[in-house]
N, C-alpha and C positions, 0 to 999 in steps of 0.2 A: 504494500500500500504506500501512495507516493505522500508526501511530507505532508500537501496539501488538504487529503482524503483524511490522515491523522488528524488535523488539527477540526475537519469538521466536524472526524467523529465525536472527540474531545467536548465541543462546543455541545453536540448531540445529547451527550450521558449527562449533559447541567440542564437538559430544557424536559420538564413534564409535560407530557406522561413516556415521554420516549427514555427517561432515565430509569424505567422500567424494565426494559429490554436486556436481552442479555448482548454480548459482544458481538456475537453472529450475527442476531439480529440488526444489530446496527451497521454491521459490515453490509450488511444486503441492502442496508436504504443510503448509506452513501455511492454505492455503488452502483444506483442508478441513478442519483440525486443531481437537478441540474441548479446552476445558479444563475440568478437574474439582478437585474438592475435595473432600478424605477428612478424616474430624475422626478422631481418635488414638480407636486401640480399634476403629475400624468394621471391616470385611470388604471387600479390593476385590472378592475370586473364595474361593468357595466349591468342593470339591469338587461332582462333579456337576452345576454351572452349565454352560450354552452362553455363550463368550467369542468377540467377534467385533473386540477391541479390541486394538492394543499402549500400552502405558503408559510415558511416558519420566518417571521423576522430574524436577518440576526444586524444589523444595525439601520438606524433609521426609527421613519414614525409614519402610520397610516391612518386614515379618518374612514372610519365606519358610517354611512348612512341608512337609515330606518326604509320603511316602504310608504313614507311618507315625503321622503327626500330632506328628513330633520338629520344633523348629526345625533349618532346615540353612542359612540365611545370613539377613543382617540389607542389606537395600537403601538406598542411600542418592542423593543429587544424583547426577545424569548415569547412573545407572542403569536398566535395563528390566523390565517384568512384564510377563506374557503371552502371550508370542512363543511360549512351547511350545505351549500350548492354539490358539492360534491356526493355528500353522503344521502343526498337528496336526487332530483331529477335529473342536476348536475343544469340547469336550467337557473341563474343569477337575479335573484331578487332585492339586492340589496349592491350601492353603489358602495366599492371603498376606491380611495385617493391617497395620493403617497403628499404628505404634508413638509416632507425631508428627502433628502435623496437617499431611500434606499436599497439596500442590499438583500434579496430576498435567497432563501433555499426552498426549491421548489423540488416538491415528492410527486409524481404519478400516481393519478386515479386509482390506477390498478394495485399499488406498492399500498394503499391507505386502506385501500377496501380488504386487503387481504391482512393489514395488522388488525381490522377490525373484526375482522372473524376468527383470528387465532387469537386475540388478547385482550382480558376482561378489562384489563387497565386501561387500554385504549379506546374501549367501547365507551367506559364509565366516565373517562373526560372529556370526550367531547358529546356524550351525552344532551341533547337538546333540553329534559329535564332538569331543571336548577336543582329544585332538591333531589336529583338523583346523584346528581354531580357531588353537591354535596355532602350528603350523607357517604360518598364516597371519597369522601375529602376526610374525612375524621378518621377514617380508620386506616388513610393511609398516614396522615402527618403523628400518629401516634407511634412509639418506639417498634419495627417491626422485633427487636429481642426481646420476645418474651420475657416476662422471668419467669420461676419456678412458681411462684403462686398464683400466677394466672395460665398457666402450661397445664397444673395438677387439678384434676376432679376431686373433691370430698372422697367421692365411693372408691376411689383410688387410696386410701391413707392408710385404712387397717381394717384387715378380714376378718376380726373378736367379734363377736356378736355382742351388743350390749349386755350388760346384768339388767335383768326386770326380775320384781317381787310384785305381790299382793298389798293392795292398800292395805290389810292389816298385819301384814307384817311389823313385830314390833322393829323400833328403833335398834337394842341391841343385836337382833337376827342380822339387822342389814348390816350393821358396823361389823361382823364378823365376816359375813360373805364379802363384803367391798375389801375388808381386809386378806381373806385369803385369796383373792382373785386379783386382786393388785389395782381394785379397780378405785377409780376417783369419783364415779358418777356412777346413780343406775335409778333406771325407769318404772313408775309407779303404775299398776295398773289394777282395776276394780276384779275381786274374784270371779273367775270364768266368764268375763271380756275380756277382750285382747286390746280395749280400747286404753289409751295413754293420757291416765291421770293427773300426771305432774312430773318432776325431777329434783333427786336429791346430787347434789356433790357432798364436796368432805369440806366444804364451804360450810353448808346448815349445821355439819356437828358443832363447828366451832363458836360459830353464830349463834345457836337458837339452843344446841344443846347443852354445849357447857358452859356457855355463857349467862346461861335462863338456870342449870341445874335441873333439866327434865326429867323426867322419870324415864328408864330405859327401857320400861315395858311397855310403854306407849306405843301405838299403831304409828309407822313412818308417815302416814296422809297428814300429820299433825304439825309437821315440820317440811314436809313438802312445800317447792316453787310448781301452784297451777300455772296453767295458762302458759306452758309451756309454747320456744321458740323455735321450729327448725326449718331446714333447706332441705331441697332436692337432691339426691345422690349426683344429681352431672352439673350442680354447682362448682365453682370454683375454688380451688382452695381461698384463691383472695377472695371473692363473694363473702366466704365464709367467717374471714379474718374481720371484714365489714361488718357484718352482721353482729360479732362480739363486740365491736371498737361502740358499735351505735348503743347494743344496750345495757353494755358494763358485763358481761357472761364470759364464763370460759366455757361452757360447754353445748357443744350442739347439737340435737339428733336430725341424723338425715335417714331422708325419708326416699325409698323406694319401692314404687308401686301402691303408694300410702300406708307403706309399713316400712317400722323403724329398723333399718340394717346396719347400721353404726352409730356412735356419738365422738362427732370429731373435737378434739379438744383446742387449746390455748399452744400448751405444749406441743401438739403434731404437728403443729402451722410454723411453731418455731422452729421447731428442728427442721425447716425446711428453709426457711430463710431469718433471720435473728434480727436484721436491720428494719425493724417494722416501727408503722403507729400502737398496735396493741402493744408490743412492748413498753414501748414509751409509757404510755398510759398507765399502763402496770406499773409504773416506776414512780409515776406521778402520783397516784393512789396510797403510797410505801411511803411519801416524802415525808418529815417530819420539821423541816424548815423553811423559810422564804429561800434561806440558802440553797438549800439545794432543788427547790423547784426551780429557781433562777438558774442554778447550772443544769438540770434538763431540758429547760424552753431555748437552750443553746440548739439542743439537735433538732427542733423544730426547722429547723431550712435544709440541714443533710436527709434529714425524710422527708421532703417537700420534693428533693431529687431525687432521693430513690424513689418516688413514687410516681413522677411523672416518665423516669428512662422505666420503669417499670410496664408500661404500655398502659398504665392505670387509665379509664375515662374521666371527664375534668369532673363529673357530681361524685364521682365517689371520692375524685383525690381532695377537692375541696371536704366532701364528709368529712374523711379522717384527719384534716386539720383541723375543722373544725372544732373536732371531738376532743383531741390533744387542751384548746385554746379552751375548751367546757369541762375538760379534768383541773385543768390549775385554778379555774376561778372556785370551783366544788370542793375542791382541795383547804383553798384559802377560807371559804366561807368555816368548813370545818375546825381550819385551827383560830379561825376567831371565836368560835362557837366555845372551842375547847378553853381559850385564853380568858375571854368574858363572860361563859354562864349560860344557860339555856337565854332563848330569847324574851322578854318579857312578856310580850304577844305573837301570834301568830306570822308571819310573814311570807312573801314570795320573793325571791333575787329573781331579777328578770333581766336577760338579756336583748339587745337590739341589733339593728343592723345586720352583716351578713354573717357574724356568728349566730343567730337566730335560724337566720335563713340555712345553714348548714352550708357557708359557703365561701367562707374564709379561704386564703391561701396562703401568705406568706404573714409575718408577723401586722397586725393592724393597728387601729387606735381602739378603746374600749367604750362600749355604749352601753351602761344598765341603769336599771332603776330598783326602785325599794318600792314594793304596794302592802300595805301595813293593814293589818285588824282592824276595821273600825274601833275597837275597844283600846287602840293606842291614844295615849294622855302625852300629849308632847311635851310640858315638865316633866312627865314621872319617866318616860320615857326614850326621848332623842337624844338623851348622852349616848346610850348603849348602839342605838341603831347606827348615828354618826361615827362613832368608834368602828362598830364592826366594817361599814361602808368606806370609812378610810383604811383599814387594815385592810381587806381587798382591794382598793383603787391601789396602793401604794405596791402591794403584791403585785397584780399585774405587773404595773408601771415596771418595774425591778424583771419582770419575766418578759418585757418589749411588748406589751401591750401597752403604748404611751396611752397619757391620759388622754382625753377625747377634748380635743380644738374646741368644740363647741361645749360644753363642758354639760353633757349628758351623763350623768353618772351619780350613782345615788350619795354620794357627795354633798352634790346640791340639793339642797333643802327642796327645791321644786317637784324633784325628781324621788321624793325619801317623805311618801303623803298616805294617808291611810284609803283602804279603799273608795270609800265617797267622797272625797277629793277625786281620783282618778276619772271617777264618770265623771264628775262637773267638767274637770277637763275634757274630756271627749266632747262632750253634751256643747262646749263653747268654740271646739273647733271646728265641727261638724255646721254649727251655726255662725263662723264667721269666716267670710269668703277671703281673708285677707291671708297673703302671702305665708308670714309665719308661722301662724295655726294650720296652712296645709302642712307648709313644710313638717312640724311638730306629728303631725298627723298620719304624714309619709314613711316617718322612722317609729311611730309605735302604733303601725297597723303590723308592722314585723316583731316580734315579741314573743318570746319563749320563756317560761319559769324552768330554772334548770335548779332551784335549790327550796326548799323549805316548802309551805302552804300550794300547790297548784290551785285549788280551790279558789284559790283570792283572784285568780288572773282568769281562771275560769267563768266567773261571778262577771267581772268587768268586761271579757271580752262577748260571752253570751248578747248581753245590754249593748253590746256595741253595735254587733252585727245587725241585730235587732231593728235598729234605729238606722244603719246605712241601708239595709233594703230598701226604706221607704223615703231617702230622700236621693232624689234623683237631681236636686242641683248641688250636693257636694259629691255625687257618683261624678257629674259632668265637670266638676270644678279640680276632682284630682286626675281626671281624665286630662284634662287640658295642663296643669302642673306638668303631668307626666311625660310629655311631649315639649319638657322644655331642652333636655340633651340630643338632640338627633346624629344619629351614626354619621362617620366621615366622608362622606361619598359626595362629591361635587357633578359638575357639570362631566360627560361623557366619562363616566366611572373613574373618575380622577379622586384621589386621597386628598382629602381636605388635612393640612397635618397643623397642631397646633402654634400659633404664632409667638405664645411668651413662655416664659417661665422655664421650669426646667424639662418639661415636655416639649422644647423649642425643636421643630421641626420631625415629630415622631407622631405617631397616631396614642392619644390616650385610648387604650384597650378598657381603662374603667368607667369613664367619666361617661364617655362616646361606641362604647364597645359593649357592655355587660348592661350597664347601668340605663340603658332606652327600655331592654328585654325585659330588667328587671320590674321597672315601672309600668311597663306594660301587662305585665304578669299582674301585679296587686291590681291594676284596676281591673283588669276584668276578674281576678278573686272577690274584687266588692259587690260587683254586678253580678257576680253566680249567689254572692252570699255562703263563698266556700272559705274556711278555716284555713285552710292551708298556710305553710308558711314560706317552705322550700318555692323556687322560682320554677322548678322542672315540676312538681308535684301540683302547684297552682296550674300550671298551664292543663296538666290531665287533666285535674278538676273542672277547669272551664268551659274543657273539651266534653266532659261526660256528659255535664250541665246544658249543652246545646247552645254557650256564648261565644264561644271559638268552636269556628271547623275543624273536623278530621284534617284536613288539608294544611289550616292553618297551625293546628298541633303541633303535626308532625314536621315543618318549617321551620316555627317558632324553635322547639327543641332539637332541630341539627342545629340551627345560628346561634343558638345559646351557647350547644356542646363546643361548637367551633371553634366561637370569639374565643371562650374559657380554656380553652386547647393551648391557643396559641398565646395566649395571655401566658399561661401555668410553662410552656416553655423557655419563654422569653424570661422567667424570675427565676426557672432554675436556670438558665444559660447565665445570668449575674452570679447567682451564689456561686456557681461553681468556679465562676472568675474573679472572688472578691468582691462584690460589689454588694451596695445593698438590694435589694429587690424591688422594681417600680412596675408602672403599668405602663411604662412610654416606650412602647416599639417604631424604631426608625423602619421605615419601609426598606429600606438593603438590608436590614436583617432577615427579610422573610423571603425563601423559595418563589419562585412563579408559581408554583401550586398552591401556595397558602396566600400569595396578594391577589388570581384571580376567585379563589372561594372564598376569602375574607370580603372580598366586594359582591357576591353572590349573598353572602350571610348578611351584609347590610342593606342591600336594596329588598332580601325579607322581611325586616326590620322596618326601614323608610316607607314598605308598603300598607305593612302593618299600624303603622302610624297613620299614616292619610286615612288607612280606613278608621279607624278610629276619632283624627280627627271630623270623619265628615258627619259622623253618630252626634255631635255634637251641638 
């Protein structure tokens, strides 16, 4: 192959979806491959031409026009022309122009049609379906190296059959069989059913038995966890890992053909891979100072990388930080609890923003609040609350949850109010169309109790809901709020990239990337009247609800997973170079294949908006 054929191959292996291919294969398209030259102003394709050519830019720039004769995008290096006409009638319905003089590589009809029928990859990019493209874009821009926990099925970990006894098996029978069987867990079932009553581990001896002083003749139902959690036998081992990190367990039974065939543990998942978030968390749960939570919330960004090279998807890898950033606050509440005393009254630690949301990534600012007893006496009682609220704020702070800029944090007295204060608040933002009551409004419609009383948040948000049903000018008033960041996408799918600050010339992936979807999500959670909190879990909801399409569902949630994709790369691409972790990606940091489906995931977005603003 002569110098010339090398270097286009070369250029070839950098341009998607042909960086797909193997070497052979690229040998065979340069080796029919012709090359051309457009002087600036000429016509490559006319309406009404027969095209029998794909065109890859490789320097220069081309204008695309619509069938309307509007320009609709501007082409540049590493881009394509043609492929519709081509892979179509081959009959030119749309005008493009060379704007520069350039340099085209031109492939034969016949060479395109034939990568299109031997290669999914090359079907699936030039795909005429947007979301087919990309939802085919997420699973390529993710790590193709496995790792071992998402490679490993559950029903792959161990062939033991579980231990199961009789619910009236007493406590001592089981503590013997778990002992001579080496077993850490075993399965509660009603005499002669097969049906699965609950779970014990060697957790409840410690807990409930020797801790309470039970009597050991007691039936095990008495000390049983109901309402048992498990997975599918051809879940993931990380599925699985997830599933403990969400709800504090180590043990899980899986389930095949709706019968229990194994219970995968904490442990089996370790011995598979060691550098995890359950570990972490386990670590975090053992900590017994600010000191040493603050030196664990260190590995929070070395697991932030191995999570995303792990081919992790961005809802789960956001989950498990998440969860991480909801053990040290749970943590801290504990040793304040333990430092100053049961609490005087009731209370809920409530978290906001996108640890609410389960959707944190790299370390953030902190958003909680304090919702107190009505029976709270703020003499007899706000030394203790403010005390414990500073000992958490300062916790955090110490573990890189900075305090929160706006100074959201039960801290402030605003924010540290008994239940019936909270409705009033509601009750005044719902009823006043002014900027900073929506805003107030926008961050505690997102709201999770992660410590003490649920019930209290339960109470306020029931009464919320209640009340946004029926008012349909503060549904249209955060509807219109919510449509105040729109995704970067200018004139002929150009990146609009920020003009100050230290986002000076990158695209903000939070502000302008995450943050339209996100706000698009809560309103219409308001208008379904669905609880939800998560951004992926609102949009099903709205979708069951008949307020979002199937169609717009399934859209909304590839441009979420996408944005979040590319986002969660670009902060471990920092850590791993030193840096701190932002959300401002320069457009040369990103593949042709993630700048042309980052602008497919935003004009889902910009669409989704119009239609929303026309509801209005």
């Amino acid at each position: 192959m002569e110098i010339e054929q090398l270097e286009i191959r070369e250029y070839l292996e950098t341009c998607a979806p042909l960086d797909k291919l193997t070497e052979e294969c690229l040998n065979e398209i340069v080796a029919t491959l012709e090359i051309s030259y457009l002087r600036r102003g000429k016509p490559l394709l006319n309406p009404g031409d027969e095209n029998q050519s794909l065109y890859l830019i490789r320097t220069g720039a081309l204008e695309l026009y619509d069938i309307e004769g509007n320009i609709s995008a501007q082409l540049s290096e590493g881009d394509w022309a043609g492929h519709r006409s081509t892979m179509l009638s081959g009959i030119v319905t749309r005008k493009v122009v060379a704007i520069e003089d350039t340099l085209l590589y031109v492939i034969a009809s016949s060479v395109f049609k034939k990568l299109l029928k031997e290669h999914k990859a090359i079907r699936e990019y030039f795909s005429e379906q947007k979301t087919e493209r990309l939802r085919s874009a997420i699973n390529e821009i993710s790590n193709n190296e496995q790792s071992t926990l998402i490679s490993t099925r559950v029903g792959e970990l161990s062939h033991t059959a579980p231990l199961i006894v009789a619910a009236n098996t007493t406590i001592k029978e089981a503590a013997i069989r778990m002992t001579s069987e080496h077993a850490s867990a075993l399965l509660v079932i009603d005499e002669g059913e097969n049906d699965i009553q609950g779970i014990i581990t060697d957790r409840e001896f410690c807990t409930k038995v020797v801790a309470n002083g039970l009597n050991l003749e007691e039936s095990v139902d008495t000390i049983m966890t109901r309402n048992i959690i498990t997975i599918p036998c051809k879940s993931t081992a990380s599925q699985a890992l997830l599933t403990m990190t969400r709800n504090n367990i180590r043990h899980v039974p899986v389930l095949e053909n709706n019968k229990v065939k194994l219970i995968v543990t904490a442990a089996d998942i370790i011995r598979l891979q060691s550098d995890n978030a359950f570990y972490l968390i386990k670590e975090i749960h053992r900590a017994n100072s600010i000191e040493e939570l603050t030196s664990l919330s260190k590995q929070l960004a070395p697991t932030l990388v191995n999570l995303v090279k792990s081919g992790l998807n961005a809802d789960d890898t956001a989950h498990a930080i998440s969860s991480i950033g909801e053990s040290i606050t749970k943590r801290l509440l504990q040793m304040a609890e333990e430092k100053l005393g049961p609490p005087p009254v009731p209370y809920a630690f409530i978290i906001a923003g996108s640890q609410a949301r389960n959707e944190q990534t790299a370390h953030s600012d902190q958003d909680n609040a304090l919702i107190l007893s009505d029976d709270y006496d703020e003499e007899k009682h706000d030394e203790y609350f403010l005390t414990l609220a500073k000992f958490v704020s300062d916790g955090l702070d110490a573990c890189g949850y900075i305090y929160c800029p706006g100074d959201v944090m039960a801290t402030n007295k605003q924010w540290r109010q008994p239940l019936s204060a909270w409705k009033k608040y509601f009750k005044q933002w719902m009823n006043e169309p002014e900027p900073k009551p929506l805003m107030y409004a926008s961050i505690f419609f997102d709201l999770r109790c992660i410590y003490g009383d649920q019930q209290l948040l339960q109470e306020l948000q029931t009464k919320v809901y209640k009340r946004t049903k029926k008012s349909d000018l503060f549904i249209n008033l955060m509807s219109a709020n919510a449509l105040h960041y729109r995704p970067p996408l200018g004139l002929f799918r150009h990146f609009v990239l920020e003009k100050t600050g230290a986002e000076h010339k990158a695209l903000n992936m939070k502000k302008r990337g995450v943050v339209p979807i996100i706000d698009l999500a809560r309103v219409y959670a308001l208008k379904a009247g669905s609880h939800a909190i998560n951004t992926q879990e609102r949009i099903d909801a709205v979708a069951e609800a008949g307020v979002l399409s199937q169609e717009g569902r399934a859209d909304l949630k590839d441009a979420f997973e996408f944005i979040s994709t590319v986002r969660l790369k670009h902060q471990a691409m920092q850590i791993e170079n030193g840096k701190v972790a932002d959300n401002h990606v320069p457009p040369e940091e990103l593949s042709s294949l993630e700048r042309r489906h980052l602008k497919d995931s935003f004009e889902i977005v910009s669409t989704l908006q119009t239609a929303l603003e026309r509801l209005n």
